[in-house]
C-alpha positions as CSV (number, residue, x, y, z in Angstrom):
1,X,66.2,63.1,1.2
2,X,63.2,63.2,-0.5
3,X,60.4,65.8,-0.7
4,X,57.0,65.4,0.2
5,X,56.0,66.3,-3.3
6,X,57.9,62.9,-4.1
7,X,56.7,61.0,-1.2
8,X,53.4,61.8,-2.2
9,X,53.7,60.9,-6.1
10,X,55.7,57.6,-4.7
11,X,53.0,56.7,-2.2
12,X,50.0,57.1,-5.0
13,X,51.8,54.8,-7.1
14,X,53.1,52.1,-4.4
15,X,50.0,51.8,-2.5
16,X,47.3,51.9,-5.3
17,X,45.6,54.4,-3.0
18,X,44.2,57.9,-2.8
19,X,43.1,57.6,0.7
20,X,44.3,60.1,3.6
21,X,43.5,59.0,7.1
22,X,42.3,62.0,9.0
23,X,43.4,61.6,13.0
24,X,40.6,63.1,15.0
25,X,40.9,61.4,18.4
26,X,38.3,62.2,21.0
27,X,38.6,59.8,24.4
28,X,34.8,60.1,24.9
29,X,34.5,58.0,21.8
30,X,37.6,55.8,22.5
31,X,36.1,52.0,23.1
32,X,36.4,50.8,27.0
33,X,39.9,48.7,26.7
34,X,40.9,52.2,26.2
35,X,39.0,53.7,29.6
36,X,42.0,55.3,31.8
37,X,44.7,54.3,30.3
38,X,47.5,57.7,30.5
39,X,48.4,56.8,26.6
40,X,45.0,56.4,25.0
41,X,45.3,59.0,22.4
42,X,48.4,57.5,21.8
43,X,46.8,53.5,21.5
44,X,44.0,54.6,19.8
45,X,45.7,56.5,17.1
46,X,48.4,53.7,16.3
47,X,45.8,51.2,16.7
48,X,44.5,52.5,13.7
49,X,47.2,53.7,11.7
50,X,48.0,50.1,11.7
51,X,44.9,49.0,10.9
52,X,44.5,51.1,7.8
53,X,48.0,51.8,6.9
54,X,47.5,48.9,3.7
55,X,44.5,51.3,2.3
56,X,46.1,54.2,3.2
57,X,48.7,56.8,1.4
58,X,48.6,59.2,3.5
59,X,48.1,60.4,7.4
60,X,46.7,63.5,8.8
61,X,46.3,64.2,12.4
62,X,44.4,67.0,13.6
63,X,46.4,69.0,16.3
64,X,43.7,70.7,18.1
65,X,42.6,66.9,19.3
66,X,45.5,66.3,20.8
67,X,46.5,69.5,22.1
68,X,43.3,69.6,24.1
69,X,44.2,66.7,26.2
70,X,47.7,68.0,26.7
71,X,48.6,64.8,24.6
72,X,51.5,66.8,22.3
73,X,53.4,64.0,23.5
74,X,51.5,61.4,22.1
75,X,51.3,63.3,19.1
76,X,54.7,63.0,18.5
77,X,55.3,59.7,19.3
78,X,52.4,59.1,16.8
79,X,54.3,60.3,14.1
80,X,57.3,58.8,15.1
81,X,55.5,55.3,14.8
82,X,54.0,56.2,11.4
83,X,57.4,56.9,9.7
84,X,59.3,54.1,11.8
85,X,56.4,51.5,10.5
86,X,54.7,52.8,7.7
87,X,57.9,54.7,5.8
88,X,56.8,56.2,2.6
89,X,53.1,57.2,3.6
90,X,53.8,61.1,4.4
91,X,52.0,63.3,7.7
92,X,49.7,66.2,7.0
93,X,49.7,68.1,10.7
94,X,46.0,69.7,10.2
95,X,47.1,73.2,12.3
96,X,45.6,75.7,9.6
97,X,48.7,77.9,11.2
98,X,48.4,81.8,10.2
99,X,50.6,84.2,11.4
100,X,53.6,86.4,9.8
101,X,57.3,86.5,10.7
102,X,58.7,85.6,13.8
103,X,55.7,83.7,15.0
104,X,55.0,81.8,12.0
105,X,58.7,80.7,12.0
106,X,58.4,79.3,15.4
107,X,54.8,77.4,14.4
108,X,57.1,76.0,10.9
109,X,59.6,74.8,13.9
110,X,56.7,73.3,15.7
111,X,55.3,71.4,12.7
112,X,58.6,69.9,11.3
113,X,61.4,70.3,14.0
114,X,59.5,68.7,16.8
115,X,56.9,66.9,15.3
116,X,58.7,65.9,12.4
117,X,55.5,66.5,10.3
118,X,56.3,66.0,6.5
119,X,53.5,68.7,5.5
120,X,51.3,71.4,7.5
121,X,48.0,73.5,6.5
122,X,48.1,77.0,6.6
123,X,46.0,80.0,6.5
124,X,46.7,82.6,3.6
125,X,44.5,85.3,5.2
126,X,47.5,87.5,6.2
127,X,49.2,86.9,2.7
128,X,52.6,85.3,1.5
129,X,55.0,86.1,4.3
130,X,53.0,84.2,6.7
131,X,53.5,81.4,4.4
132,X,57.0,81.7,4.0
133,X,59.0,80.6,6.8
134,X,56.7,77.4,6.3
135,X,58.7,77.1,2.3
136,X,62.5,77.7,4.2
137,X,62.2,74.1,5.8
138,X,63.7,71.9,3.0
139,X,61.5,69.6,1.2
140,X,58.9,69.7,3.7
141,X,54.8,70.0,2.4
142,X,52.5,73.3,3.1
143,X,49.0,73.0,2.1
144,X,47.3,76.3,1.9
145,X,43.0,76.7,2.9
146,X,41.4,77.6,-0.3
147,X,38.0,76.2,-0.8
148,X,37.2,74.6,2.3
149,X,34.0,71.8,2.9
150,X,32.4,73.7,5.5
151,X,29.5,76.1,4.3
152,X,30.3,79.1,6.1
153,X,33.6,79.2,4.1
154,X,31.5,81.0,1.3
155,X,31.5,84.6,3.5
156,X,34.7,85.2,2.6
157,X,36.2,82.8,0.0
158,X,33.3,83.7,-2.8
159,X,34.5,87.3,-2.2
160,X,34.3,89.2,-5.3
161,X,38.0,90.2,-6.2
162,X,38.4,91.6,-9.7
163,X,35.5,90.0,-11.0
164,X,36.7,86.6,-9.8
165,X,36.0,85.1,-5.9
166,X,38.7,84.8,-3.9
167,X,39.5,81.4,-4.0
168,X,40.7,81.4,-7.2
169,X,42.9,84.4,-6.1
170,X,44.2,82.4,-3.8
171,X,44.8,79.2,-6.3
172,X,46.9,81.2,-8.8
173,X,48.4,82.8,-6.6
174,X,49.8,79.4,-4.8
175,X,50.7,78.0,-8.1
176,X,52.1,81.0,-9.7
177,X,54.0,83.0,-7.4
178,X,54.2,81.2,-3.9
179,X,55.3,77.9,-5.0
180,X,59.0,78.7,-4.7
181,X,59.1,75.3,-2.9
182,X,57.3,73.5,-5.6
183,X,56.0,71.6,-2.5
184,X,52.8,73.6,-1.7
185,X,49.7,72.0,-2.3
186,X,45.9,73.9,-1.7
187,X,42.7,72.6,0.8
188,X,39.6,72.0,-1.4
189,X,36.5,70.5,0.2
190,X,34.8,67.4,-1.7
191,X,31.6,69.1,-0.8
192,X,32.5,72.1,-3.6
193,X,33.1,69.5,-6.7
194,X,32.9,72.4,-9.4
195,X,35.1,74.5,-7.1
196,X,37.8,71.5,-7.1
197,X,37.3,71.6,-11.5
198,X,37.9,75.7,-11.5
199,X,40.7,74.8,-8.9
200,X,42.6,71.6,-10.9
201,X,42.3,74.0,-14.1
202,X,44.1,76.5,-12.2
203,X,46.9,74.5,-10.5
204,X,47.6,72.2,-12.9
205,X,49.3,69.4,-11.4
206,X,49.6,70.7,-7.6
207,X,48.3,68.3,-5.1
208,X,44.9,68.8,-3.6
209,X,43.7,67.6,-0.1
210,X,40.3,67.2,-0.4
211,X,38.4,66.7,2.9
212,X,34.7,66.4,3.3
213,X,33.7,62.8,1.9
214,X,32.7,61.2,5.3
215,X,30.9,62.6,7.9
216,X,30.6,65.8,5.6
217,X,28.7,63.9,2.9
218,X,30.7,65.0,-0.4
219,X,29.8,63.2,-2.8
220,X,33.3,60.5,-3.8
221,X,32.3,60.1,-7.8
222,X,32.1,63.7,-8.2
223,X,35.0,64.6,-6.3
224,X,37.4,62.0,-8.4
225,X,36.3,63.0,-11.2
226,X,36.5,67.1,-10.9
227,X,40.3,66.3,-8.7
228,X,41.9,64.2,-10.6
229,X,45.0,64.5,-12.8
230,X,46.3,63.1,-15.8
231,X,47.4,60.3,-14.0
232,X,44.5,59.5,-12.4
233,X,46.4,60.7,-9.0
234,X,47.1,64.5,-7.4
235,X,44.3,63.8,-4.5
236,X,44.7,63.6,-1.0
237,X,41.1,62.9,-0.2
238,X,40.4,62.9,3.3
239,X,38.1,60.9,5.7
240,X,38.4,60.8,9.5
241,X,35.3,60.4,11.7
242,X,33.7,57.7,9.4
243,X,36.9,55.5,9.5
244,X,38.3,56.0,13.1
245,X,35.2,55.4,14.7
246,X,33.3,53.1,12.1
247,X,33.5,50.6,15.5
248,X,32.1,51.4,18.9
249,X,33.4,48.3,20.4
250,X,36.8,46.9,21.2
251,X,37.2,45.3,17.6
252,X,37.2,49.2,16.5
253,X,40.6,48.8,14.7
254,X,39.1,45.6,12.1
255,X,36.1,48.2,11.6
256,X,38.4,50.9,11.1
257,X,40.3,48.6,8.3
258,X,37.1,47.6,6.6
259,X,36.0,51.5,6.3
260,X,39.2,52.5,4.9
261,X,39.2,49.4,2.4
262,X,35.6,50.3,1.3
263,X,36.2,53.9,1.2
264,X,39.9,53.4,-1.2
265,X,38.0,51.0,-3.5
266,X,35.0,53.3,-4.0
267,X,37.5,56.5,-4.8
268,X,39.6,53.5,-7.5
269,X,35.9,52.6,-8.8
270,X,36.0,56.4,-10.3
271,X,39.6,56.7,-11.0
C-alpha cells in the first residue's frame, strides 16, 4: 500500500500538476439542472472532479459543506468515485479536527475508516497528543494549521514564543519531533509568501498545502516561488471557489475545466 507521502510525490510527477481542487459545495450556487435533485452535492461535486481531474493532483473536500446538508453520504460516495476513477490523485478531508485522546481517535476513524480520506487537517492548539491517534492510521496524510490565509490568523499564530512567533513553533516542531509518520505535512496560506520561505527553510522537504490563491487573492508567482522544493514540487496549492463555480450556467463543469487548466499552467509558468 502506498502512503500518501508517495501518492503525493507520484501524483506531482505523473500529472505535471501542482493543483489541489478545493470541494466547497453550496446548492444555492449549484446551476438549475441541479435544482431538487436529492443527490446534488453529490452530481455537482463529481461533475467536477471529472472535469478537472486532468489538471488536477490532488482533491480536497471541505466537510463542513457537506455536513450542513446532512450530505455525509454523498461525501463518501464522492470519494469513493475519486479513487475508483481518478486512482493516484490523493483526498485532503478539510475538518481542521482538534481534540485529544479518545475523541480525536474516533474523528481519525471518521476521516479514514469511513470516508476513506487519504489525508486530514488538524488543529495543533491542544498540542501533540491530539495529533497522534491521527499518525496510528498506517500510511495515511495529516496536515497540521500553521500559517493560515485568513488575516485574523495573526492574533495567535505571530505570538511571541521565545523570541520567535508561534508558527514557526509549530513548523519545527511538525518536522522535528511529530513526524513519526513521516506523512505529516503543515497549512500555509498563499496570502503569507515570506511566511511559506521561513516555513520551507524550516521543513525542508515536508509537503505544504497552500490555500488562498483564488477567491483569497494570494498572489501565484510569489507563492511558487517562496513554496517550492528542489524539485520544483512539495506544493499542494489550493483553489476552490474560483474553479467550482467559474460557471453559473449548466455548462459549469467545461468552465470549471478551463479554470483549473489556466490556474495549473499559471503555477508551471513559475515552476
Amino acid at each position: 500500500m502506498s502512503t500518501f507521502i508517495q501518492t503525493l510525490n507520484d501524483a506531482w510527477q505523473r500529472t505535471n500538476s501542482l493543483l489541489c481542487v478545493g470541494l466547497d459545495p453550496e446548492p444555492a450556487k449549484f446551476p438549475g439542472a441541479l435544482t431538487g435533485r436529492a443527490d446534488s452535492i453529490f452530481e455537482f461535486c463529481r461533475t467536477i472532479v471529472d472535469a478537472t481531474a486532468p489538471y488536477a493532483s490532488s482533491f480536497k473536500p471541505q466537510i463542513a459543506y457537506f455536513a450542513a446538508h446532512r450530505a455525509e453520504d454523498q461525501l463518501e460516495q464522492l470519494i469513493a468515485h475519486i479513487h475508483r476513477n481518478h486512482p493516484g490523485l490523493p483526498v485532503i478531508l478539510d475538518a481542521k479536527r482538534g481534540d485529544i485522546g479518545s475523541t480525536a481517535e474516533q474523528y481519525a476513524r471518521e476521516v479514514f475508516e469511513r470516508y476513506q480520506a487519504d489525508a486530514v487537517t488538524v488543529n495543533p492548539y491542544m498540542g501533540f497528543d491530539s495529533i497522534e491517534p491521527y499518525l496510528e492510521h498506517e500510511g495515511k496524510g495529516v496536515i497540521v494549521l500553521c500559517r493560515t490565509s485568513n488575516p485574523g490568523g495573526s492574533d495567535l499564530q505571530f505570538l511571541d514564543t521565545a523570541g520567535r512567533p508561534l508558527y514557526q513553533v509549530v513548523a519545527q516542531l511538525a518536522a522535528e519531533k511529530w513526524n513519526a509518520s513521516g506523512q505529516l505535512g503543515l497549512v500555509v496560506g498563499a496570502t503569507f509568501p515570506k511566511e511559506i520561505e521561513v516555513v520551507r527553510g524550516l521543513v525542508g522537504e515536508m509537503p505544504l498545502l497552500i490555500p488562498g490563491i483564488g477567491a483569497q487573492g494570494g498572489d501565484v508567482e510569489a507563492t511558487v516561488d517562496a513554496g517550492r522544493t528542489a524539485a520544483g514540487t512539495g506544493m499542494l496549492i489550493s483553489s476552490s471557489r474560483a474553479i467550482i463555480y467559474a460557471g453559473k450556467g449548466d455548462d459549469y463543469a467545461q468552465a470549471a475545466a478551463k479554470a483549473a487548466q489556466e490556474t495549473r499552467d499559471r503555477i508551471n509558468a513559475y515552476r
